[in-house]
N, C-alpha and C positions, 0 to 999 in steps of 0.2 A: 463650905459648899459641898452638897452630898455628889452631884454630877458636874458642874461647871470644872470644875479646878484637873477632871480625870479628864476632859475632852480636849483632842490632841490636833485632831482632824472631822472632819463630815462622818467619817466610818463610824467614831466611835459613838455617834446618836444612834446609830441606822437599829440597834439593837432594843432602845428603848421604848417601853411602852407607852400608849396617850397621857395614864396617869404619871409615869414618870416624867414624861416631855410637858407635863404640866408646870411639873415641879422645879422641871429645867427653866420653862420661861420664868417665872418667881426670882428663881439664883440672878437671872440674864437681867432682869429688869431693877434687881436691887443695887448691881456693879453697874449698870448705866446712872442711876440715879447721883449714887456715890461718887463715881471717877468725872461726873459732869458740873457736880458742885463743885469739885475741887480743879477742876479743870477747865470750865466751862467746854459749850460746843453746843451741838445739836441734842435738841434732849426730848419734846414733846414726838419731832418725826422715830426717832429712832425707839422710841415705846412704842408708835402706834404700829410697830413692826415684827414684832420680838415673834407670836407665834408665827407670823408666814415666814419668815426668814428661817424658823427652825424646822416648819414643813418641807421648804425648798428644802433644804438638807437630806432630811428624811428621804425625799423622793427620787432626787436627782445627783446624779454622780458628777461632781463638782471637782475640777474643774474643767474636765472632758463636757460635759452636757455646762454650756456657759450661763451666767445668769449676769444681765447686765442689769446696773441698777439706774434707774436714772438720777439724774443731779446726785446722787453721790451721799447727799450727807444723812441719812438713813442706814449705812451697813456699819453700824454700831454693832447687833447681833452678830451679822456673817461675819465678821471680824474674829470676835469672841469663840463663834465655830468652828474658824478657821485654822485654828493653832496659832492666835494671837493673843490668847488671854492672859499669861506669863508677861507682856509688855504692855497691857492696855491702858496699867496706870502712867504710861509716856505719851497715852493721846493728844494731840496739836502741840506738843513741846517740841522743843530743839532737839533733833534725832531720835524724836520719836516717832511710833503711829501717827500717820494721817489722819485728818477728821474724813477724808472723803478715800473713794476706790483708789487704789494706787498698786499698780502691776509692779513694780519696786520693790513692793511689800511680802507680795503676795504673789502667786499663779494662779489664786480663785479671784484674783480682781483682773476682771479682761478688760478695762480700759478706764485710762485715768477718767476723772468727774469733777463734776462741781457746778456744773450749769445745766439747765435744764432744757428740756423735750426732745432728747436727743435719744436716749435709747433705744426707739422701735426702729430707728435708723439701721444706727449699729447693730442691731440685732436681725436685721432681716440683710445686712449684708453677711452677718457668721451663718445664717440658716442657708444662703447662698449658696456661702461656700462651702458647706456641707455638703450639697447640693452636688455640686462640681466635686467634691475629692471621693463620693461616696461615704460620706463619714454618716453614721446613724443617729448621732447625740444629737442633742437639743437645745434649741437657743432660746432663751428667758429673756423678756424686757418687763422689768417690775418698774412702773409708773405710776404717777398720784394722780389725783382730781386736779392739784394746782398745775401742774408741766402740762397737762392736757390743755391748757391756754396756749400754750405756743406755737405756733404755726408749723414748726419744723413737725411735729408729734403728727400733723394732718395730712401733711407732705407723703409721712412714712406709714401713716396708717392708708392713704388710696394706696400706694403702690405696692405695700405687703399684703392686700386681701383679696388681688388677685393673682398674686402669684404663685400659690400652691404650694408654697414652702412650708415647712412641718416648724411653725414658728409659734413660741406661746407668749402674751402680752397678759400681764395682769395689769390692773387698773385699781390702784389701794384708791378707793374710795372714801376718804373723811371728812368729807365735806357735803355732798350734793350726790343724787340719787341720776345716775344718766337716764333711764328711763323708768318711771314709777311702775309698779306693777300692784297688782289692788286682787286682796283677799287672801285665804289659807293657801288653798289651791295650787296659785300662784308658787306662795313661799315653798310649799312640798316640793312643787314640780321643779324649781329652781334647783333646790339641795338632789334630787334624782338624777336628773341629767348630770350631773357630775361624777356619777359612779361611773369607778370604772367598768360594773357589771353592762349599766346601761348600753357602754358604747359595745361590748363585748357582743352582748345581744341584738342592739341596732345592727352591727356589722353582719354579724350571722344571717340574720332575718332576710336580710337585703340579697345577700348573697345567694341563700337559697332559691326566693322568688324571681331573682334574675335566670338562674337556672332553670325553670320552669319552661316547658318546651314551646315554642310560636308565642305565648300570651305573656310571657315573662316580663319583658322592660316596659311593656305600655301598664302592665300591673304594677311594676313598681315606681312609673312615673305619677297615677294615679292615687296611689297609696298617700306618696311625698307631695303629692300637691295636696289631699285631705289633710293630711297629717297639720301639715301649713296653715291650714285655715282653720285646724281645732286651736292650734297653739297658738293663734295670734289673736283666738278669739277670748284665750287666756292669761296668755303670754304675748304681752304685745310684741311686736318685732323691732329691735334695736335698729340705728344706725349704726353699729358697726356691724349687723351681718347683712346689712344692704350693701354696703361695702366689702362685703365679702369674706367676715371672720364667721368661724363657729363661734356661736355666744352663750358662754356658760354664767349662771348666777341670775343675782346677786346672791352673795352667803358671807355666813361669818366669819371675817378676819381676825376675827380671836377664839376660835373654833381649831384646833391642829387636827383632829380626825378628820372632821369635813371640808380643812384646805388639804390634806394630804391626799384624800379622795378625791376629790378635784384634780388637783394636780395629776395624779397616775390616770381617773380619766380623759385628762387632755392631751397627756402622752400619746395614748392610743389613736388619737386624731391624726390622720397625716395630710393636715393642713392648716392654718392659721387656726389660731383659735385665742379668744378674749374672753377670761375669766375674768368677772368683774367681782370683787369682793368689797365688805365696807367693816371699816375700823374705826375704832375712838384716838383720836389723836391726842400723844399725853396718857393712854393709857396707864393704870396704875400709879399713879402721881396726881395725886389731887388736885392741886396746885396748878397742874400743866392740864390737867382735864378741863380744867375753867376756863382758863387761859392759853392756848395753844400756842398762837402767835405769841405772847410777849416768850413761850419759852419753846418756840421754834430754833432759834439761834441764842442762846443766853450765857454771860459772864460768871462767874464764881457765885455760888448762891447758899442759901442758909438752908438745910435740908428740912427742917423742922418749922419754920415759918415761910419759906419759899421766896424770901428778900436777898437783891443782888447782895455782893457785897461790896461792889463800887457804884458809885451812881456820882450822879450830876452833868453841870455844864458839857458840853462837847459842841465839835462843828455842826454834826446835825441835828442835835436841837436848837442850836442857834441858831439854823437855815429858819429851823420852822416857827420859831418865834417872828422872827424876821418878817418870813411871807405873809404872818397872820397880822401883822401891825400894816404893809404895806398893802392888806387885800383889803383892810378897812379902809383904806381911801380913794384905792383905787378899782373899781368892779370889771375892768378890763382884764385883771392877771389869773389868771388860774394856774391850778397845779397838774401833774399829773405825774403816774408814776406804775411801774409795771410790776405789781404786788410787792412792795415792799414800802407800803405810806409808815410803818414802824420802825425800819432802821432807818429810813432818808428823814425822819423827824418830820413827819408830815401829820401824824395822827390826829392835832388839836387843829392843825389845817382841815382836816377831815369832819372835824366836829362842826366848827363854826362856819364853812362855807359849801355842804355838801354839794351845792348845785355847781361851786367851779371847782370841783376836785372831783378827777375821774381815773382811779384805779382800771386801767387797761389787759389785767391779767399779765403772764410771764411773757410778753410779747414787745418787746423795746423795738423790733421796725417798726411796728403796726403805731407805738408811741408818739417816733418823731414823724412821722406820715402824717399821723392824729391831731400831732400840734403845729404841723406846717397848717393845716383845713383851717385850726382854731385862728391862728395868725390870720391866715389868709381874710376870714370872718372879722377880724379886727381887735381880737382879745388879745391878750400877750400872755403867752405859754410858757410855762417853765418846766421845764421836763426835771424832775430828781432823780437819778440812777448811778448805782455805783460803777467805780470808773470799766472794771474788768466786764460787766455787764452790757456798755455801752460796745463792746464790740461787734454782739450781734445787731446793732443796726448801721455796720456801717456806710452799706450804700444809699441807706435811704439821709444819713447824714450829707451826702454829695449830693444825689438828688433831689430827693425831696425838701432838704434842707438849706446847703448853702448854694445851689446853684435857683432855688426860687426867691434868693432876693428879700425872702420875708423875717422880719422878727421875731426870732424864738431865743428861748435858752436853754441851756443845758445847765442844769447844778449837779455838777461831778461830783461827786461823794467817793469815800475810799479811795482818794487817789494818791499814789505812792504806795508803800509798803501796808500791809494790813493785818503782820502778823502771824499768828495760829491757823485765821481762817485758810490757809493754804495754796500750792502753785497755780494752783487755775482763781483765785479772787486777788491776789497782785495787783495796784494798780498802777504798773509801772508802763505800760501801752501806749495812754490816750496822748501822750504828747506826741507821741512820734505819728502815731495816725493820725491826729487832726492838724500835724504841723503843714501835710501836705493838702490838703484842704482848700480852695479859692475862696475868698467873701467868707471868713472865718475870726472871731476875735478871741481869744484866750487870755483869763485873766487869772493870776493865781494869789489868791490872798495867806497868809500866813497869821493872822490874827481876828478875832470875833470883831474886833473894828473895821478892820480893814473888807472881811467877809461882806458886812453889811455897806459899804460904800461900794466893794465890788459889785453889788446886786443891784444897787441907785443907780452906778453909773451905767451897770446893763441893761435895765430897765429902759434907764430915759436919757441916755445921751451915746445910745451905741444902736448902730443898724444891722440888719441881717443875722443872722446865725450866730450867740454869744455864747462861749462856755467859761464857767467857772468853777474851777478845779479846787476842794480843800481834801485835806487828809482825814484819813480814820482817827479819832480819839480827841484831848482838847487840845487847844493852843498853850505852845511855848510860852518859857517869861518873855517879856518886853523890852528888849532894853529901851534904857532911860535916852531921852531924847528923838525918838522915833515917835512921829506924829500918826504914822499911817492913815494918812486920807488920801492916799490909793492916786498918784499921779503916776504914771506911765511907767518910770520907774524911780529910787530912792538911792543916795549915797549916806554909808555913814561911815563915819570919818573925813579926814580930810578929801577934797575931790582931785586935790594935785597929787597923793601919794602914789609913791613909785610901785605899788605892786597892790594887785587886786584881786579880791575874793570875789565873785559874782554866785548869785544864784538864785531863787525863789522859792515862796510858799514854805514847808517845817524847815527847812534847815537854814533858813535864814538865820533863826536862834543860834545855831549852833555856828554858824559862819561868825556873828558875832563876837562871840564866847571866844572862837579861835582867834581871831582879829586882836580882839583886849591882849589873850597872853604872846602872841606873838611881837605887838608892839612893846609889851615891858623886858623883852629881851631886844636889846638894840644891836643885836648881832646878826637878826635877819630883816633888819630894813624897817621902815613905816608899810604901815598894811590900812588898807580900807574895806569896805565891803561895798558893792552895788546889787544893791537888791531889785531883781527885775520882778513888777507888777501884773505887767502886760508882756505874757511871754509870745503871744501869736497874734501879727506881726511884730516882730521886733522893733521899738522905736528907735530909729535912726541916732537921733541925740545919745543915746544911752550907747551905743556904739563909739561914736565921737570923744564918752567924757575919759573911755580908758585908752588911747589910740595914745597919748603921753606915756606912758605904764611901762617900765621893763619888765614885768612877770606879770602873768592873767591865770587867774586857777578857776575853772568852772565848775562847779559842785549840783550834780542833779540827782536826783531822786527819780529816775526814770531810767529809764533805756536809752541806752547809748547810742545807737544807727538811726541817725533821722530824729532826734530828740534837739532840745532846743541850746545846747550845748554845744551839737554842732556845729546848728546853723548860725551863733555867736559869732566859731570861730571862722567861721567863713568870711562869716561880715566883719571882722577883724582884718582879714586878710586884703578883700579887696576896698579896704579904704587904706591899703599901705601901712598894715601894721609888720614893725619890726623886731617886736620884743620878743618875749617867749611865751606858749599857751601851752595850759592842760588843763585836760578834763577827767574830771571824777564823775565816774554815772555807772549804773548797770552794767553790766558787760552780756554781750547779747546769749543770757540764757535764762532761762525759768528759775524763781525765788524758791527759794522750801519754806516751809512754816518755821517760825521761831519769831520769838516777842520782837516787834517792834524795834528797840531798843536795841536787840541781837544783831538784825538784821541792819541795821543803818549802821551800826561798827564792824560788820564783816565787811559791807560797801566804802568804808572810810568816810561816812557823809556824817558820823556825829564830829565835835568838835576835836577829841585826842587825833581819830581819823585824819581831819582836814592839817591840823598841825603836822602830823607824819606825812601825809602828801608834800605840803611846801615845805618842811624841813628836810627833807629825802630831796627836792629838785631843786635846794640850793646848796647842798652838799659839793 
């Protein structure tokens, strides 16, 4: 690497030139390609990034002048710039680099990430408070075309465009054109108004002509109102300067002179201003130019043919095989899903049924709102969303949802642990949120059979508001003798044995696993497992069958306060239970990234885990 490997800090770009900063993104986008096969992560967003992330640099003194990124998984580059490049081959590993912003990390990352249209928020609340301490820097909210679906993103754009704050919003554009503009003219005048000479001279200009004695400000309102009506006769006028941004662009995002000029002209501005630029998503990778979305988010890959290098079966494609066998017979179910029909396994649902599959944009209130109308209409909705995602909707869940009485579903994807993807995609949440929930059923299956019997019986033998919760990746072994066709709940092993393992959905496997060795050591007792199907409400009976039991061990994959482990042992209690209870879940704090596998043996929920819980509590 002739500059990558020497950069320490932001400082030490500031000296290079375009051709060199050329050569820089080259270096930056060969180590994302590289560390992302071998790592997987985000790979197409974080290409179509590499020159504005190195302008930002160039321009702005980082991390006094803030740059907040939205959702997060994009500062692959500022990473790299950042004095991280020495550990970037630890990306999404166990005590490694984060795939997304992480102030832990770093002092250039001002707030953790990972979900989206949140930025122009945060950022007009630091341009605030600049505001108030007197501080001069500069607040950056870099946003895509896709977060720009989110409601939050509109929220923050009325209330930051009139507030006068010295706030800058770019808007990586690569996808969709917010307002077309037609001819050369157009394109000139776009890349001009960027300079910083431009504004240098607007300002001048203005000032002087104000100064002009008695005829001054009615000459300079007349000037601005001409001036207005040449450039909108050219330059049509956006919705964001209706709402009140200066609106610079469109220009090119793979252009470092002309974002760098941009940028130092928006500086100058001491007021909102929306640079709108457009990039190729996937930049520089073939592979990912074609395809964006399949390597938006992508697993370990072959750098030379661009093929995973795991594939097959999992929960969500099995969802989606699922819903396309059962849309064939039945024309009432539709799908929907808030841009992600690619991970929720919805894609060939997309193919074969375009008319009831409706991609809603990054907007999950607007979602379960959307599929209460469709219920309400008579269709049967199935929302697919992963489980950490499902937070932002969650009053329209109470309202909209389970307090209208109408049939809908949720198919919860990601739920439990999820890995790499990091502390803000966790899905350790939704049990504890929807436990408290009225007219709510929770079903949580643990095998691709059981899945599909949980979705039959949500379908057509459950009312009101259904969710059903599976995990990230495939399904465990089976063991032998377990039928799973999804009755309320299951025992295996004996029903009268003295001491019980309870739990649901992955770790059943592994409650199993522990059960088997625990009984061929006859020094800690006979053990069973009851595996609970239907975690929300609890079925009473299932309660009842361990109320015999001298020891109950509850094993969850969720969070601890208000999860369903709790409310077990509750109902343990007030039907006169006298044995002993424990629980194994979460403990109430935010996950870190680490495989799967890592993470369910630091929580004690694989099977060594659960053996060391009950053998440590009958010590």
């Amino acid at each position: 690497m002739r500059f990558l490997d020497k950069i320490q800090s932001p400082a030490d770009i500031k000296s290079l030139n375009f051709e060199e900063l050329d050569i820089l993104a080259g270096e930056v986008r060969k180590v994302l390609i590289d560390t992302v096969s071998q790592n997987g992560g985000h790979l197409a967003s974080n290409l179509g990034v590499v020159e504005l992330s190195i302008a930002l640099h160039c321009v702005f003194d980082s991390p006094r002048d803030k740059i907040i990124w939205d959702v997060g998984h994009q500062v692959y580059t500022h990473k790299l710039l950042t004095g991280r490049y020495a550990d970037f081959s630890t990306i999404r590993k166990e005590n490694g680099l984060s795939g997304f912003c992480c102030p832990r990390e770093s002092d250039h990352d001002i707030f953790f990430s990972g979900h989206s249209s949140t930025s122009i928020s945060a950022a007009l609340g630091v341009a605030t408070a600049h505001t108030l301490s007197g501080d001069k820097h500069t607040a950056i909210a870099v946003i895509g075309d896709g977060a720009l679906t989110g409601g939050l993103a509109y929220e923050a754009l009325n209330n930051a465009g009139r507030s006068g704050k010295r706030l800058i919003v770019i808007l990586n554009d690569n996808e969709m054109s917010i307002s077309k503009n037609v001819g050369s003219v157009a394109r000139y005048l776009a890349v001009l108004r960027t300079k910083p000479a431009y504004f240098r001279l607007k300002a001048g200009t203005e000032k002087a002509i104000n100064h002009i004695p008695f005829i001054g400000k009615t000459l300079s309102n007349r000037i601005f109102k001409l001036k207005t009506k040449v450039k909108n006769m050219i330059y049509k006028s956006t919705f964001f300067e209706e709402l009140g941004f200066r609106y610079m662009g469109p220009i090119d995002g793979h252009n470092i002179e002309q974002l760098s000029e941009a940028l130092e002209g928006a500086k100058l501005v001491n007021a909102p201003v929306l640079l709108h630029i457009n990039t190729v998503k996937g930049k520089g990778y073939n592979y990912a130019e074609k395809a964006p979305s399949e390597y938006h988010g992508i697993s370990k890959f072959n750098i030379d043919t661009g093929e995973p290098l795991f594939s097959g079966a999992n929960f969500s494609s099995e969802f989606g095989k699922f819903l396309c066998e059962i849309a064939a017979k039945d024309k009432r179910v539709c799908a929907v899903t808030a841009a992600m029909s690619l991970g929720t396994g919805l894609e060939e649902y997309r193919k074969q049924y375009p008319t009831r599959f409706f991609d809603v944009g990054i907007a999950e209130e607007h979602a379960v709102t959307f599929s209460s109308g469709l219920a309400r209409g008579g269709m049967i909705p199935i929302f697919a969303v992963y489980s950490s995602f499902l937070q932002r909707g969650y009053d329209q869940l109470v309202h909209d949802g389970a307090l209208q009485e109408l049939h809908m579903i949720l198919a919860i994807d990601r739920a439990g642990f999820v890995g790499e993807d990091g502390v803000s995609h966790q899905g350790i949440l939704d049990t504890a949120f929807l436990n408290g929930i009225p007219n709510i059923t929770v079903l949580a299956p643990s095998t691709y059979k059981g899945l599909k019997h949980a979705f039959i019986q949500a379908i057509y033998h459950a009312n009101g508001l259904v969710a059903i919760r599976y995990p990230r990746g495939c399904e465990s072994e089976v063991p032998e003798g377990v039928e799973d066709d999804f009755p309320a709940y299951e025992i295996y092993g004996s029903p009268n044995a003295p001491h019980f393992l309870i739990t649901y959905g992955r770790t059943f496997s592994a409650a199993v696993t522990a059960c088997d060795a625990l009984n061929k050591n006859l020094q800690y007792g006979s053990y069973s497992v009851l595996k609970l199907n239907q975690i929300i409400p609890i079925e009473a009976s299932s309660v009842k069958s361990v109320l015999h039991a001298d020891s109950v061990f509850f094993f969850e994959e969720g969070i601890e306060s208000g999860g369903i482990g709790e409310t077990f042992g509750a109902k343990l209690l007030q039907n006169g239970y006298k044995g002993t209870y424990s629980l194994t879940a979460v403990p109430n704090e935010f996950v870190i990234h680490a495989s799967v596998a890592a993470q369910l043996k630091r929580y004690k929920l694989d099977s060594d885990g659960m053996i060391e819980v009950i053998t440590d509590g009958r010590k």
